[in-house]
N, C-alpha and C positions, 0 to 999 in steps of 0.2 A: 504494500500500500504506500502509495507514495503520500509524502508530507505537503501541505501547501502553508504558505508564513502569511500570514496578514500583519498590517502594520495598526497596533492598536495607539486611541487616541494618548497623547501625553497626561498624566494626573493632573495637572495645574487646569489639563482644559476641561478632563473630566469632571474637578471638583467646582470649575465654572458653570459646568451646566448642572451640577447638584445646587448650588445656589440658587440657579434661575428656575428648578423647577419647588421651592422649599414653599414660594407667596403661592402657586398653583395647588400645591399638596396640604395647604393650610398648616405648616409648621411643620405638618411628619417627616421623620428622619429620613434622608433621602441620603440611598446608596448605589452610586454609579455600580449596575452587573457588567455589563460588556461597553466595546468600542471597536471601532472599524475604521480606516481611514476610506473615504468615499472616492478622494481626486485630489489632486496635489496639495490642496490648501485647508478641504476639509473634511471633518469625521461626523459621524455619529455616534452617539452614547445614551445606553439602553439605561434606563437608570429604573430604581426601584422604592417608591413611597409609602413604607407601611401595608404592603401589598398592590395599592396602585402602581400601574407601569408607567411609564412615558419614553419618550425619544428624542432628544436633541441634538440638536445641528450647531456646530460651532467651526468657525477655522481657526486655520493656522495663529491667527493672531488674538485669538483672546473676545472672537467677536462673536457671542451667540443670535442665529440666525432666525434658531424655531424651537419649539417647547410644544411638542403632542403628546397628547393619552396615546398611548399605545394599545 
């Protein structure tokens, strides 16, 4: 079985988009589960609220783009 590498998002942007989803989740503890890089600049980050999901878009530079329910 061959291996394939994904490039996951850096912490600092993951914990950017735990931030931006915390006013959405009404406080609950929000813990980024995964991350992907989409295209050169930007990722997604599957994050998790107390059991709500969501999914945010953030680039390369610290700039969050989108905040959905997942």
């Amino acid at each position: 079985m061959a291996r394939t590498s994904l490039q996951t998002a850096p912490a600092d942007l993951q914990l950017l988009c735990a931030n931006a989803v915390v006013a959405q989740a009404g406080g609950a503890k929000v813990l980024p589960m995964s991350s992907r890089q989409l295209d050169a600049t930007s990722y997604s980050v599957d994050l998790d609220a107390a059991g709500r999901k969501f999914t945010c878009i953030v680039d390369s530079s610290g700039s969050v783009k989108s905040v959905q329910p997942a």
